[in-house]
C-alpha positions in Angstrom: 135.4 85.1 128.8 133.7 81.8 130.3 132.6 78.7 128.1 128.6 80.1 129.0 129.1 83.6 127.5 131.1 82.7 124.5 127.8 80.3 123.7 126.0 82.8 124.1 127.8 84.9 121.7 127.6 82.4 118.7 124.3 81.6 119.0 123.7 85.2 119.3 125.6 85.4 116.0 124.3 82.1 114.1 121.3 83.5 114.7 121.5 87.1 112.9 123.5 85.3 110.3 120.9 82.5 109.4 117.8 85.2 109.0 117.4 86.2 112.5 115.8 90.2 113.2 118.0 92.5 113.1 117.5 96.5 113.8 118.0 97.7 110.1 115.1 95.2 108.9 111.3 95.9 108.6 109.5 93.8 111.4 106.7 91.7 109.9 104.4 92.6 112.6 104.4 96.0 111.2 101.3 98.2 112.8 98.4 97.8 109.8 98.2 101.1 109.5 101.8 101.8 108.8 101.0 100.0 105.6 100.2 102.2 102.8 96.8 101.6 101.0 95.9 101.9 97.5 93.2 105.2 96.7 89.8 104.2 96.5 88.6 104.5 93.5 85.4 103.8 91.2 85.1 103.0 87.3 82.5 103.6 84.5 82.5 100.5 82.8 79.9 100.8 80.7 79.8 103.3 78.4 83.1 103.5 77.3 84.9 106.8 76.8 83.9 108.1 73.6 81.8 105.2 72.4 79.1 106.2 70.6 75.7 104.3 71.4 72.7 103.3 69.0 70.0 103.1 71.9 68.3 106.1 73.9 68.7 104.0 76.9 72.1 104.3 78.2 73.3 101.3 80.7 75.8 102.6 83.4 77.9 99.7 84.6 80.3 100.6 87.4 82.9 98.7 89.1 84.2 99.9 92.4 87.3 99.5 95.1 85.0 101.2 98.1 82.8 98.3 99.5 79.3 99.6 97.9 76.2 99.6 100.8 72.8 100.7 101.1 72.4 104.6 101.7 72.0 105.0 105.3 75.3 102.9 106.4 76.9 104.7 107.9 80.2 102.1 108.1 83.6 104.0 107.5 85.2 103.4 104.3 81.8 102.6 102.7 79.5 104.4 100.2 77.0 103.8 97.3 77.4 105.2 93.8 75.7 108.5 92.5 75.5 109.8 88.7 75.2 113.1 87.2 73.9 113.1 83.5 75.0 116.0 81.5 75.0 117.6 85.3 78.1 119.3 87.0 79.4 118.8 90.3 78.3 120.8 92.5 79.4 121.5 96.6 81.5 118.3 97.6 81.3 118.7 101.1 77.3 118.6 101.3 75.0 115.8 100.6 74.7 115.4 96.3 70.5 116.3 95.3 68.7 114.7 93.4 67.6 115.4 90.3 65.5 113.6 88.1 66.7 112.7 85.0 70.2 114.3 85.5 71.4 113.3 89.1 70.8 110.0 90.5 71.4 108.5 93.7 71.7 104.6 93.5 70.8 104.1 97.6 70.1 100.5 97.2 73.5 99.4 96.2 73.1 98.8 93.1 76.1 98.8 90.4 74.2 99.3 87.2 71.5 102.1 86.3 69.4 102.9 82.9 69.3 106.0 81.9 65.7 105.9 79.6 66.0 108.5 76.4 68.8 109.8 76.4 68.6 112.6 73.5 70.5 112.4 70.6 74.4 113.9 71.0 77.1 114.0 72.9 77.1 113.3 76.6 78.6 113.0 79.9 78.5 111.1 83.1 80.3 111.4 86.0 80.1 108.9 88.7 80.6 109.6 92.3 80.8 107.2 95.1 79.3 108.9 98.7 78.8 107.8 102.2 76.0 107.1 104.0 74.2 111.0 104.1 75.3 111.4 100.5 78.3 113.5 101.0 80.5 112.4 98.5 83.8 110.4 100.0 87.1 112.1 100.7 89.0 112.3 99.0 87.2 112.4 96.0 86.1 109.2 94.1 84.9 110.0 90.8 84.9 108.9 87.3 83.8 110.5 84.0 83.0 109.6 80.2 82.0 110.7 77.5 79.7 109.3 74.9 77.2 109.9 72.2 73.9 108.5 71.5 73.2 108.3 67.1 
């Protein structure tokens, strides 16, 4: 062996042994999408599970992990929050209807909503986050409570 390859050799070495990439480890450069995400997801805040209210007017806060947009934007991994009062879910691959009073579409972006007399008694609200066209995000991001109004 010559005085160049030997050289070579430990610095070949040196450099493996002080850090240097090595086939076994992860590359930092890793694609993005080889990177596992966290599911979206969206949370009633306000009411609380089970809490039970004094007021017939019912204030949905909601907190949210899918970047929240007008209705109509159409951007991938967007959407804008919907809730169903007292109101099941119905087909989750077609655009959610409105109806008044029990299913609400919040198309302007928003992140809170009143509900105005609410009867007296138990009660549930689901939350669903949608895209664009209303057609709620897959998979599914939902949340529910329960609460009652005195």
């Amino acid at each position: 062996m010559n005085a160049k390859t030997a050289l070579s050799l430990l610095l070949l070495s040196s450099s493996a042994a002080c850090g240097g990439a090595s086939e076994d480890a992860p590359s930092e450069s890793a694609p993005a999408d080889a990177v596992e995400q966290a599911p979206l997801s969206v949370t009633i805040v306000a009411p609380r599970q089970e809490e039970i209210l004094e007021e017939a007017d019912v204030v949905v806060w909601l907190e949210s992990t899918v970047p929240i947009v007008p209705a109509g934007d159409m951007t991938p991994g967007t959407g804008h929050h919907h809730l169903y009062l007292d109101a099941d879910l119905g087909d989750m691959s077609a655009p959610i209807p409105t109806v008044p009073g029990s299913i609400v579409h919040m198309g302007n972006a928003a992140r809170e909503y009143v509900f105005e007399n609410v009867a007296s008694g138990p009660h549930r609200i689901i939350a669903v986050v949608a895209d664009g066209a209303h057609v709620p995000l897959q998979p599914l991001v939902a949340d529910t409570v329960r609460f009652v109004v005195e």
